[in-house]
N, C-alpha and C positions, 0 to 999 in steps of 0.2 A: 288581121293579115300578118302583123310582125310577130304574133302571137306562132301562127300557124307555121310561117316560116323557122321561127326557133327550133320550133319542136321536130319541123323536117329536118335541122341541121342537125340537134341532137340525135336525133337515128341512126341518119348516116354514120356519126364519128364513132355512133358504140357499133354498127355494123364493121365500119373500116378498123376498130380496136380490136375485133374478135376475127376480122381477115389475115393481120399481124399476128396475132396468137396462135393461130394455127401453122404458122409458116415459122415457130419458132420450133427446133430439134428438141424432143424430150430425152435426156443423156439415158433413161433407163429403154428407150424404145432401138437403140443400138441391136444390131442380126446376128452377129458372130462372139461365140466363146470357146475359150481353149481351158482345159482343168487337166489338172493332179488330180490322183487317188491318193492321200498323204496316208491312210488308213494300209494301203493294199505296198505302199513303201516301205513302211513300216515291218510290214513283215517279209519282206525279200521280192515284192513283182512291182516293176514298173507298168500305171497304165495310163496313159493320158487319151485324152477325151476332144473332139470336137463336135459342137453343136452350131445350128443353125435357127434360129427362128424363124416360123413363117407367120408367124401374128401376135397378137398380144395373149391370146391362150395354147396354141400349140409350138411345137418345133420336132425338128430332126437331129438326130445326132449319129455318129461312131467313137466307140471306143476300143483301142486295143491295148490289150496286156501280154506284158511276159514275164516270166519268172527272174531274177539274176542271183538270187540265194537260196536253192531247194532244199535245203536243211530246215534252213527256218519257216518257208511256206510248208513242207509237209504238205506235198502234193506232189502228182504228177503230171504236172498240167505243165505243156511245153508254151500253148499261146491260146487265147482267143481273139476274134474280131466280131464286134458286136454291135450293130446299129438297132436302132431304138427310134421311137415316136413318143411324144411324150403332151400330155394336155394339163394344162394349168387351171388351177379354181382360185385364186391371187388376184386380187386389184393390183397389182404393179402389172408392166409388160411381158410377160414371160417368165413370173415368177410365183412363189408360193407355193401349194401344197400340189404335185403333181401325181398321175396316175401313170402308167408307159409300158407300151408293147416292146417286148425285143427278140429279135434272132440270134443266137449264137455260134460260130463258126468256131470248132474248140479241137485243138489238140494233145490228146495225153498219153502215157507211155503205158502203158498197163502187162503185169503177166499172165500169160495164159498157161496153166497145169494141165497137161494131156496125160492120161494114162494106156499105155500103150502093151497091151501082157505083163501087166503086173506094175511097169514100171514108170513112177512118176516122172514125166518129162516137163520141167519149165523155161516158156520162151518168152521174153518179151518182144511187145512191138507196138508200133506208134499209130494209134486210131484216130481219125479224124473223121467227126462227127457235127452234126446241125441240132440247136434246141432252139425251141419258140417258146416265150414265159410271160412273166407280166412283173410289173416294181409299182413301189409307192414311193414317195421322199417328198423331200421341200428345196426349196431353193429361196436363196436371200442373197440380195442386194445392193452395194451400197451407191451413193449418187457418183463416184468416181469410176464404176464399172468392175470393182472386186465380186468376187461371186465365191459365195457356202452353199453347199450342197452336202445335205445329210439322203442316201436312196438305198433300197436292197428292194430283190427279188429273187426271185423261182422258176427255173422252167424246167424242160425232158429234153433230154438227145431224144432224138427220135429214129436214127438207122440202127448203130453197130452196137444193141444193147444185150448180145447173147451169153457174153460174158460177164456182166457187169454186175453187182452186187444193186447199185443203185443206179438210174439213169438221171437222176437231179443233178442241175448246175445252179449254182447261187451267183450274185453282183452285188456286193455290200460296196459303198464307196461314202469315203468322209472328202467329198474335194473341194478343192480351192481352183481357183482361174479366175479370169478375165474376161469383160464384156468390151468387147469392139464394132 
């Protein structure tokens, strides 16, 4: 009988030890991140980044950029705003090697050459256009909530492409931020 009651009490305490474990916060299972593009700084656009998680394999994000040195970016992209889905294949919470949908909401200045009897006329003006694409990247982690993020992807405007040599838009980002 005190045999049988032991081993009832031993049960319980490892039941009651793995009820405290779960009730203890995992610092990488944190919802909310803020990042830099240090890559996309580097050459003259600001873009900073929020994300959301909603599990330990997916999350939601936006990012927007703007230009502040068009010399150096060599482009004529005035802004995008860009939310994303993204799916983790990482034993950590929201980290590791991910896959990701994104839309793009993008604005650029572009010239248009009309020829008109004879005579070449150039106008610019500022198109504002929608692309749906797809990215690859990773993300890593440290236990005090820093975040590296190496991602790029591809996608098409998909309306105002009659003038365009190309309708591709790229998201290359080397970022840094914070897990909260």
């Amino acid at each position: 009988m005190k045999k049988n009651l032991l081993v009832l009490a031993m049960l319980l305490s490892i039941l009651a030890v793995n009820a405290q474990k779960d009730s203890i916060a995992n610092p990488f299972e944190k919802q909310n991140e803020v990042k830099l593009n240090a890559f996309m700084l580097l050459v003259g656009a600001l873009e900073l980044s929020y994300e959301r998680n909603l599990n330990e394999e997916s999350s939601l994000g936006i990012s927007f950029l703007t230009p502040f040195d068009n010399e150096n970016l060599d482009s004529d992209l005035n802004y995008y705003l860009s939310p994303y889905y993204r799916i983790f294949f990482g034993n950590k919470h929201a980290a590791g090697f991910f896959i990701e949908g994104f839309g793009m909401l993008n604005s650029i200045d572009r010239e248009i050459t009309s020829n008109i009897n004879g005579n070449f006329i150039t106008n610019e003006e500022t198109v504002t256009d929608f692309a749906l694409g797809f990215g690859l990247g990773g993300k890593w982690l440290t236990k005090s909530g820093f975040v590296f993020e190496l991602s790029g992807g591809i996608g098409r405007n998909l309306f105002k492409n009659d003038y365009d040599e190309t309708s591709l838009v790229g998201k290359f980002g080397f970022n840094l931020g914070y897990r909260f």
